[in-house]
N, C-alpha and C positions, 0 to 999 in steps of 0.2 A: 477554498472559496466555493461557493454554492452556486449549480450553474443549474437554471429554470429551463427543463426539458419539456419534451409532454406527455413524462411519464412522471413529474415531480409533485403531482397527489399521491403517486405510491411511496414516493421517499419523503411525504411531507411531516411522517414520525419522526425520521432519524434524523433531518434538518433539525426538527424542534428538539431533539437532544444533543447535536451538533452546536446548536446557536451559541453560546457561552463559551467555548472550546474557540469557535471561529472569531467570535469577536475580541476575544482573548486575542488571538493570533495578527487579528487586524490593528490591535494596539500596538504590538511590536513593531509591526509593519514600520507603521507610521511614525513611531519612534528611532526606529532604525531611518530612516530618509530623512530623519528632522536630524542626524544628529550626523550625516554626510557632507 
């Protein structure tokens, strides 16, 4: 999970190569709880 610092202009690259990867991971999530 991406957690907004205020230092999160400097890591606002790696979020934006992160994003796909995490939202990926948010799917299982949510899948895994739907399926409890």
């Amino acid at each position: 999970m991406v957690i907004i610092s205020g230092s999160h202009k400097k890591k606002l690259k790696q979020i934006q190569l992160d994003e796909n990867e995490d939202f990926q991971r948010i799917l299982i999530f949510i899948q895994i709880l739907a399926s409890l």
